[in-house]
C-alpha positions as CSV (number, residue, x, y, z in Angstrom):
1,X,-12.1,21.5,3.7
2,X,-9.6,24.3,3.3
3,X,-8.8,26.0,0.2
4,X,-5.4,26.8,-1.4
5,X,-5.0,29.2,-3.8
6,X,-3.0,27.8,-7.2
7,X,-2.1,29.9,-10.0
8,X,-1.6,28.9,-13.1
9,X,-0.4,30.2,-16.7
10,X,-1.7,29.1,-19.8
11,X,-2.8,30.5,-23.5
12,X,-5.1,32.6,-23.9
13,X,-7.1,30.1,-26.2
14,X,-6.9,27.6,-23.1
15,X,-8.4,30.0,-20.8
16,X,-11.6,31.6,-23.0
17,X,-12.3,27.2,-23.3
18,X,-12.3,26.6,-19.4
19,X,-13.9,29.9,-19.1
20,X,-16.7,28.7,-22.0
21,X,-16.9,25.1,-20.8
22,X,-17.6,26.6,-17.0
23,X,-20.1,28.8,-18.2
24,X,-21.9,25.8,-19.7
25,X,-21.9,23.9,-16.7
26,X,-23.1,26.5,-14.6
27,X,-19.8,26.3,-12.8
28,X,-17.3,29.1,-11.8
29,X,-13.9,28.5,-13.5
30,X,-12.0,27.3,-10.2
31,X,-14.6,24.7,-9.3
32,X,-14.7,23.4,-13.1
33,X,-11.2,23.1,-12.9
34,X,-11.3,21.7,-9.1
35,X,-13.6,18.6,-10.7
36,X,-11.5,18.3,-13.6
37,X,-8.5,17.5,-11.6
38,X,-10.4,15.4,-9.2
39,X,-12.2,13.4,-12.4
40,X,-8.7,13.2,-13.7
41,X,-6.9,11.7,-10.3
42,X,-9.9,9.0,-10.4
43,X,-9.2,8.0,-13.7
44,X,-5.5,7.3,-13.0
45,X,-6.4,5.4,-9.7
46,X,-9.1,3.4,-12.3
47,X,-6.1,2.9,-14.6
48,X,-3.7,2.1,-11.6
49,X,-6.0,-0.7,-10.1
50,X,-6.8,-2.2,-14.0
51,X,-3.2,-2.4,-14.4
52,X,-2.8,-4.2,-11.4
53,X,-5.4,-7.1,-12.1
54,X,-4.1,-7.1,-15.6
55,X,-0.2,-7.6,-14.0
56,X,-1.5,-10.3,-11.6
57,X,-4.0,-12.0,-14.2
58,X,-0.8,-12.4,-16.2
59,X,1.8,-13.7,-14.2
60,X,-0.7,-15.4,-11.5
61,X,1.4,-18.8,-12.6
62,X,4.7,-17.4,-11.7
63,X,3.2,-15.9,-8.4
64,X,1.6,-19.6,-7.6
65,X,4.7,-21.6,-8.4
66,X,7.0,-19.1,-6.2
67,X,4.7,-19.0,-3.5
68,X,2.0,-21.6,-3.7
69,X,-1.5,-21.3,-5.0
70,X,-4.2,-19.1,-2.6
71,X,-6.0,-20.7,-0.5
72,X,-9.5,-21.1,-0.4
73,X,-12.2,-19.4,2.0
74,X,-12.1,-21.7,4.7
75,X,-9.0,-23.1,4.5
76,X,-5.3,-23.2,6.1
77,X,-2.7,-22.4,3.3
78,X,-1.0,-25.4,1.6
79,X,-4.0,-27.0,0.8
80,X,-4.6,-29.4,3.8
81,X,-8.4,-29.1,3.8
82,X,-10.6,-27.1,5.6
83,X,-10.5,-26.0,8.8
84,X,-12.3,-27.7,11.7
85,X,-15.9,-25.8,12.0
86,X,-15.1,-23.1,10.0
87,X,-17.4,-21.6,7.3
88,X,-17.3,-20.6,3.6
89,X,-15.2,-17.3,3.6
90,X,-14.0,-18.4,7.8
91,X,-10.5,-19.2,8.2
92,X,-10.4,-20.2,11.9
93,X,-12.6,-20.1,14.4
94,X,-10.5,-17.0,16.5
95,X,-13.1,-14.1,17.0
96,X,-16.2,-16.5,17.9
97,X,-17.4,-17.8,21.5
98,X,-19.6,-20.1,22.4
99,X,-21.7,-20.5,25.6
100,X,-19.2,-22.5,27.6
101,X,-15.8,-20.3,26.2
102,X,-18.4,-17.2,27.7
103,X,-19.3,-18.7,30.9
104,X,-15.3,-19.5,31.6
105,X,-14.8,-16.1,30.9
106,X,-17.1,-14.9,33.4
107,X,-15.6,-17.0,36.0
108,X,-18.4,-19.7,35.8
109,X,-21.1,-18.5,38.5
């Protein structure tokens, strides 16, 4: 991946700490600063996604009267049952073939 250059100002009690705590690591003071940005980005992409489930967890009721509750694995929205030969976690049968849906697509020899 290519590198940018950044510069950045801070005090000088900042920079003898990221200097120090690079040194500790074993790390050069751009790569120790590289993973601490990249550590931090995760962390707000963790938070983001928790927040998320949290928003949903709470207003799941409001969601399911406005637009009816989920459906199931294996079955059609609105909660008219299953659909014919599908499996757990199989909404339709679209994507499958069998022998004779093969054969007709062959041309039938």
């Amino acid at each position: 991946m290519a590198k940018t250059q950044l510069n950045v100002r801070v005090d000088e009690s900042t920079a003898a700490a990221a200097r120090r705590r690079a040194h500790q690591r074993g790390l050069s003071v751009n790569r120790y600063i590289e993973e601490l940005v990249k550590r931090d980005a995760g962390e707000v992409g963790r938070a983001f996604v928790e927040a998320a489930a949290d928003f949903m967890k709470q207003y799941e009721s409001v969601f399911a009267e406005e637009f009816g509750a989920p459906a199931a694995p294996g079955h059609p929205p609105g909660g008219e049952g299953p659909v014919a030969g599908a499996s757990a976690g199989e909404s339709s049968g679209a994507g499958r073939r069998t022998r004779r849906t093969k054969a007709t697509a062959q041309g039938e020899r």
